[in-house]
N, C-alpha and C positions, 0 to 999 in steps of 0.2 A: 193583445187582450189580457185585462187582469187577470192574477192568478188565485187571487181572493174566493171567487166562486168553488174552487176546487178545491181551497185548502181548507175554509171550513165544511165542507161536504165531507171531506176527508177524516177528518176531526170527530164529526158526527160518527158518522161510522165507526169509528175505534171508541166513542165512547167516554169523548173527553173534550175541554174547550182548546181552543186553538192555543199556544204558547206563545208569546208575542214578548220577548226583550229590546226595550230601548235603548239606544248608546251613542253616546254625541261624537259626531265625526270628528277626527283631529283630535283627539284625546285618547289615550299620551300621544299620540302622532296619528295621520293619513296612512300609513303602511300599516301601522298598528291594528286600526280602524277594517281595516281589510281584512289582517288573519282573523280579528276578535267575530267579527264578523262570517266569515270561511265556519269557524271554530263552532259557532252558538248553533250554525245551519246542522253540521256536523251532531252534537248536542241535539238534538231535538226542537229547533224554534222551528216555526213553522211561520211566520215574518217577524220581520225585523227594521225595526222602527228606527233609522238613519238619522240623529238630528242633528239639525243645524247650528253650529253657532251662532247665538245673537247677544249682543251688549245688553240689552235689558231684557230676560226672559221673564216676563212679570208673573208667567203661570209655574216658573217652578222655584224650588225650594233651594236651599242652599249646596246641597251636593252637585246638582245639573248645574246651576248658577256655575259652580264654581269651576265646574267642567268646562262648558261652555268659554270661560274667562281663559282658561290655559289654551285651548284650541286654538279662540282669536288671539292670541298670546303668540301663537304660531304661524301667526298667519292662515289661519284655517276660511276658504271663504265659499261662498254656495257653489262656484262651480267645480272647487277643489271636491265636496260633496258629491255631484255629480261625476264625477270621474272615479273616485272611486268606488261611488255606484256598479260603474259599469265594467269595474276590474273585480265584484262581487260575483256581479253577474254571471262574467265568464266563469265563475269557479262553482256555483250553485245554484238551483231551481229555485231557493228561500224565496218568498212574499218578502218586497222591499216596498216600507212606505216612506216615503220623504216626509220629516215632520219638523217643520217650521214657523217661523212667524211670518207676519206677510211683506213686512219691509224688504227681506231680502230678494222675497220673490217680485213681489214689485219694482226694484229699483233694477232685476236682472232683466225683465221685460214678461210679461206674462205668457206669449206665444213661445217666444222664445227656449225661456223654463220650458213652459211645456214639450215641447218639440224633443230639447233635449234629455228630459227627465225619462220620457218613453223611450229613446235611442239608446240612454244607458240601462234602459230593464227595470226601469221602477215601474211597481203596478199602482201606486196611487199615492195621494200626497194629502195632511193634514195639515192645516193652516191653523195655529192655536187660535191667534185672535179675531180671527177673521168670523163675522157672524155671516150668516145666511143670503138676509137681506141686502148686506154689500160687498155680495162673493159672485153676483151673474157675471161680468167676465171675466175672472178666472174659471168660473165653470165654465164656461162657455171653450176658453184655450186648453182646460186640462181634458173636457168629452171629446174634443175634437181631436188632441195627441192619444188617444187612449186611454187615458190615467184614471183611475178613480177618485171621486171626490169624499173624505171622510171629514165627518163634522164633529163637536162636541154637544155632549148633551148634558146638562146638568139636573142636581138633584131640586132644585127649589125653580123648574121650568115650568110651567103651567101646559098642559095639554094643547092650547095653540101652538105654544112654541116646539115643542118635540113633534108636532106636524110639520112644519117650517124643515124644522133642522132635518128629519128623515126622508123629507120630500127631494131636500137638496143635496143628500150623500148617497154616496154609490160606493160598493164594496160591502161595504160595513159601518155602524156607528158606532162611536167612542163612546160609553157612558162614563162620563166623573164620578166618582164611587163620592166625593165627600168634595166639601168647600174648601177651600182654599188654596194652596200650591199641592205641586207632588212634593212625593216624600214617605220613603218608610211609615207603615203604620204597624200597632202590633194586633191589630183583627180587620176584620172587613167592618164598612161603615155599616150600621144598623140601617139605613135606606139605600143601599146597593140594590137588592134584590127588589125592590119595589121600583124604583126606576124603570130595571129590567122589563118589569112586567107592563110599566105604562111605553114604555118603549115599541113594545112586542104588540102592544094594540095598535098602532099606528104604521107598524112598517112590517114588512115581511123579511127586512133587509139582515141580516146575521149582528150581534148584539156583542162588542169589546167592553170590557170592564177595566178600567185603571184608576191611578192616582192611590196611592199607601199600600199598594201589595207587596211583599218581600218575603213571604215564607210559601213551605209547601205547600203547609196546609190551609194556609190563606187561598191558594191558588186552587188545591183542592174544593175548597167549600164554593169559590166563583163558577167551578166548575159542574156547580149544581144545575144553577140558571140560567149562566150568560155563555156564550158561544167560542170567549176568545178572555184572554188573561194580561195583562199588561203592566212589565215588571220594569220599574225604571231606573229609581235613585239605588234601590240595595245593589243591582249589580251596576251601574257608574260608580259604585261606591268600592265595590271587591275590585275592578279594573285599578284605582283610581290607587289603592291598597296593595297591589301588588309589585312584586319584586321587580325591574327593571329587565324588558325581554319574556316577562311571563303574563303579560297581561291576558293573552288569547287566551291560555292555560286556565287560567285564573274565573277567567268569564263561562267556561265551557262547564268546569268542574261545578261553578255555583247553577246554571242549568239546568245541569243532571242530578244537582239536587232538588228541584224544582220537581223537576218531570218524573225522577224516582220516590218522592214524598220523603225526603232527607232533607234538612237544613246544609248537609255539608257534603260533599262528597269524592 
């Protein structure tokens, strides 16, 4: 069973949105990928967003891009992902979503994936590109292992379509704060919190905010109206930045600046 229901209930109750850092597996290494991981849960995240390597990541920006490239550089590949999903797992309760493009999930096998994605203790899996409309059988393989389904929702969606997309996600929905790739931004987009709210009329479902967050009080101000916060390229970017062997370090310290309302700490 996801753990998504409990951790934003959780969340609520303290009085704040859920903390959600992104961080591409295999970057700087799969061992690495584990403590950074161990380290953020330790930190305060409350899930944590697993991604996958892929050769053309068309939704993000240059920092993930380039993450992503050293990974597969490593041979970094979705089931190496899944494994150490599940050497996460044994180490913490964290909310782990699997977040990908669909190629890789497609060419693994879609039961398959799923089978194993729940065996390793992920609660739900994001398919960046993947719409709605041509996502019934993997929903179909992901409700059946367990997993949640998380969709994106964007800012220029017309009220049919944020029907569509909340009809077909489970856990939680994504909202994209702003157009274009991820990527550092230095405020929240001016229709963040309107989404939110056309959101909020369509679903009962718990409401993630991402794409250009990287300060506290970025995070703070999301933690106005949306449920869950989602920080990506600034900390791929402090990992990406740091000394050799201190990457966990590195990812934990920028966290607890997150969650203490500190840029550094």
């Amino acid at each position: 069973m996801s753990r998504f229901p409990e951790i934003f209930a959780k969340a609520k109750t303290e009085s704040r949105c859920a903390l959600i850092p992104y961080i591409t597996a295999g970057d700087p290494t799969l061992t690495a990928t584990e403590e950074i991981a161990v380290a953020l849960a330790h930190s305060g995240a409350d899930i944590i967003e697993l991604g996958v390597p892929f050769s053309d990541p068309v939704a993000d920006g240059p920092v993930i891009q380039a993450a992503s490239e050293r990974a597969l550089a490593r041979g970094t590949r979705l089931a190496d992902v899944l494994a150490v999903a599940a050497r996460i797992r044994q180490r913490s309760d964290v909310g782990l979503l699997i977040f990908s493009y669909y190629n890789p999930i497609l060419r693994y096998g879609l039961d398959a994936f799923a089978r194993e994605a729940a065996a390793a203790g992920c609660d739900g899996v994001l398919v960046t590109d993947l719409v709605p409309e041509e996502g019934t059988p993997y929903r179909v393989a992901a409700h059946s292992a367990g997993l949640d389904t998380v969709f994106l929702a964007a800012p220029t969606s017309p009220e049919a379509r944020l029907k569509s997309i909340a009809a077909a996600s489970s856990g939680f929905v994504y909202a994209v704060s702003r157009l274009g790739v991820t990527g550092a931004r230095q405020s929240v987009a001016a229709g963040a919190e309107d989404l939110v709210g056309r959101l909020r009329a369509v679903t009962p479902l718990p409401i993630a905010l991402g794409f250009g967050l990287s300060q506290a009080a970025q995070v703070a101000e999301v933690g106005r109206f949306a449920d869950g916060a989602v920080v990506g390229t600034a900390l791929v970017q402090a990992i990406a930045a740091a000394p050799p062997g201190q990457s966990a370090a590195a990812a934990a310290a920028f966290l607890r600046g997150l969650r203490n309302g500190k840029e550094h700490d």
